[in-house]
N, C-alpha and C positions, 0 to 999 in steps of 0.2 A: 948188591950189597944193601941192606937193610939201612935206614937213617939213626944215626943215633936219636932215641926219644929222649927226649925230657918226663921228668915224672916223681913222685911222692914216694916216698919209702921209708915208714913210720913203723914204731914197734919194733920188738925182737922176735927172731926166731924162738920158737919154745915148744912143748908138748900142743900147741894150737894151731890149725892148720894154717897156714898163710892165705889170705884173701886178696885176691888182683880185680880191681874196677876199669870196667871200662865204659866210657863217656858216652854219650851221644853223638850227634849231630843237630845245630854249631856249635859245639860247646868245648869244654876242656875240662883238666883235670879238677878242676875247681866244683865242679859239680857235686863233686861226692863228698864235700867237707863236712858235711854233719856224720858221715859215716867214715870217714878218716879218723877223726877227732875222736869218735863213738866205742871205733872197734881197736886202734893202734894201744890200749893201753894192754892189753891182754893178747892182741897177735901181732904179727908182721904185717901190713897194709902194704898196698904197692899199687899206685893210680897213675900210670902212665898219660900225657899229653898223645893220641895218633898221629902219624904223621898228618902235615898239613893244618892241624890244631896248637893252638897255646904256643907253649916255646921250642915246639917242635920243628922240625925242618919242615920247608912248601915244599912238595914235587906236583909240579903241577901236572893237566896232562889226563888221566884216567886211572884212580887205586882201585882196583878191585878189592873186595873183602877178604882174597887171597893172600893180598900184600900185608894189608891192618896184620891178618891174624901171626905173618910170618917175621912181621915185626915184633909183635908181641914173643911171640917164643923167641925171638932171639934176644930180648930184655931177660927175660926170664934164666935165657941160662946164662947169659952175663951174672944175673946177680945171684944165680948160682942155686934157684928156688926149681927143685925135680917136683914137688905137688902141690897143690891147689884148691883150695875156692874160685872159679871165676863170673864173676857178677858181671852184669852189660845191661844196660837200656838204651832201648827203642835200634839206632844201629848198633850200639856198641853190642845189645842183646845176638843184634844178626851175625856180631863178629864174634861174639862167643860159642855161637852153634857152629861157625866154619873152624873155629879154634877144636872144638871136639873133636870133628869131622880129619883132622890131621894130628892131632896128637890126643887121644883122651888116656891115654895112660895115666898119662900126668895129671889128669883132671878128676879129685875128688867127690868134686859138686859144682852145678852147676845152678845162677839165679840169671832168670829170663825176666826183665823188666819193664814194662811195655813197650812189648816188641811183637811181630810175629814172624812168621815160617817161610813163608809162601813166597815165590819168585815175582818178580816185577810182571807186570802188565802190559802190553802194548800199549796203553796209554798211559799207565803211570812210566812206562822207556820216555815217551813223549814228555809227559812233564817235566820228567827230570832232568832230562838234558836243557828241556828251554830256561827249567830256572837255572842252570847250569850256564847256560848265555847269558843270562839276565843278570847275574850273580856278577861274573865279569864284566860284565858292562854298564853297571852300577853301582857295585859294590853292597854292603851289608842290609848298611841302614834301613835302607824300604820293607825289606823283608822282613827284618828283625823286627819293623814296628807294625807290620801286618799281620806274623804270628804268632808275637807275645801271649796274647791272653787263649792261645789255642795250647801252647808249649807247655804254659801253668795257668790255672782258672781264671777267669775274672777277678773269682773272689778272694785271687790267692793276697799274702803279706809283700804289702810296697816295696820289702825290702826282698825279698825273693824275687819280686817282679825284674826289680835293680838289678838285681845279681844276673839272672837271664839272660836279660835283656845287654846287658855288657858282655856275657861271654859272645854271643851272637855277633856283635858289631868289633869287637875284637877279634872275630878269625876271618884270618885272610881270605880272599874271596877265589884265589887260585887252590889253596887246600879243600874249598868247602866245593867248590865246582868239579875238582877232581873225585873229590868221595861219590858227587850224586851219579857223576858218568860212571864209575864203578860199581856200588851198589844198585844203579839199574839194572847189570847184567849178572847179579845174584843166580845161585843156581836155587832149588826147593830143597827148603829142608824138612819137610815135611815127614820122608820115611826117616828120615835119620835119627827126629826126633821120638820114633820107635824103637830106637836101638838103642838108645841113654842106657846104660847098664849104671850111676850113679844117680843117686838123690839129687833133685832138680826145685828148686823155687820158682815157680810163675808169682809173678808181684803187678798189681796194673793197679792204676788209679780208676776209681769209679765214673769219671767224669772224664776219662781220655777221649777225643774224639779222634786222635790219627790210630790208635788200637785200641780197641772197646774192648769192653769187660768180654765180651764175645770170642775176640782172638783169643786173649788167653784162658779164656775154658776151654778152646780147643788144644791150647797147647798139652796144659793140664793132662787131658784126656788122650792124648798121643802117649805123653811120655809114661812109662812104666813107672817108675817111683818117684810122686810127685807132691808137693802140697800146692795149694792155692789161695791168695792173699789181695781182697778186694779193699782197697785202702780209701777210706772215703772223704769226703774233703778234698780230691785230688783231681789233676787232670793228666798230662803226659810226664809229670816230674814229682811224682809221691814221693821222693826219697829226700828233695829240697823243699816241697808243701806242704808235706807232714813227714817232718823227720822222726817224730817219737815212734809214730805207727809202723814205719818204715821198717827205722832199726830195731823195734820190738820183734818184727817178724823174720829179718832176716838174723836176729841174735837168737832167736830158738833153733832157728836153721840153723846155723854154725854151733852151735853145743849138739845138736842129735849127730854131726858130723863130726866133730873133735872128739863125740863118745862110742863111733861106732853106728850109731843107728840111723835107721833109715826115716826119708822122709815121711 
């Protein structure tokens, strides 16, 4: 039985497709506020908390990105929404390709946000699990003030910095140590992202160093119908370090889609 989520549900239904965000890792639904606020006056927004984030329930233990996505469709037909937009960066990105991967019917379009494809590494297994120890057995803080200025630039705004750096130290450390042991044992989605039969956004910060501009030309270049959108001034969180650039690309996105057309 899925957790009941917590989560955002802005705007009306109407002739505009409905858009569902999903967050990263540590973060929560709070992440997408410049694009809550941006896009709910003209669609339906829907930015769920994953389990183990925000004011979602903890299971601790091990989520696979199986569970994320199987959560998410069951919000979904709760609230009664059969199609879609669905946006995700960096995991949330990875849980929206396993979202395809079991239901793409439903799915319109799809925006991959710096994120990439590719299944875990023997040693990135290894990492993950240690920070995954380390995580519980410390708790947030250290991390949080380790990989601030990797999450968003250096040179990002103090208050973004803020914002960050508080969703991180606000998730519980049993949610965030269950997604890494999860997300380590990712399958590849690599061919999969050759069978996208929908219009797809690749969006990455220029200045990302956990997925470089690099990953997402590759995505780009897998998928069959795709645009691509190098956001500069940014680092792993374009869409809170430069909102305007953000929303400007993925709001052509969503009109070629509300019109029919492709990306």
């Amino acid at each position: 039985m899925s957790p009941f989520l917590a989560y955002e549900d802005r705007g009306t239904d109407n002739a505009s497709v409905p858009l569902v965000l999903v967050h990263g890792h540590p973060f929560d639904r709070t992440m997408w506020s410049p694009q809550i606020e941006a896009f709910s006056t003209a669609r339906r927004v829907i930015a769920p908390d994953l389990r183990g984030y925000g004011a979602s329930p903890v299971v601790p233990g091990s989520t696979p990105l199986s569970v994320f996505a199987a959560d998410i469709e069951a919000l979904l037909d709760d609230l009664k929404v059969e199609t879609f937009v669905l946006a995700g960066l960096s995991m949330g990105g990875q849980i929206v390709m396993e979202c395809y991967d079991r239901f793409p019917e439903r799915i319109r379009g799809l925006v991959l946000a710096d994120t990439f494809p590719a299944a875990e590494t023997a040693e990135g297994k290894r990492v993950r699990g240690a920070m995954a120890d380390r995580l519980l057995r410390e708790g947030m803080r250290g991390y949080a003030d380790e990989v601030l200025e990797k999450m968003v630039a250096p040179y990002a705004d103090a208050q973004v910095k803020a914002h960050v750096h508080g969703m991180m130290t606000a998730t519980a450390p049993e949610g965030a140590a269950a997604a890494l042991r999860g997300r380590a044992e990712r399958p590849d989605y690599r061919v999969l992202l050759t069978r996208v039969t929908v219009p797809a956004l690749v969006v990455v910060g220029a200045d990302d160093a956990y997925t470089p501009v690099s990953d997402a030309e590759a995505m780009h270049a897998a998928l069959p119908v795709s645009a691509l959108r190098v956001i500069e001034g940014a680092a792993h969180m374009p869409n809170l370090e430069r909102p305007g650039e953000f929303n400007e690309a993925l709001g052509e996105f969503l009109a070629g889609i509300d019109a029919g057309f492709d990306a």
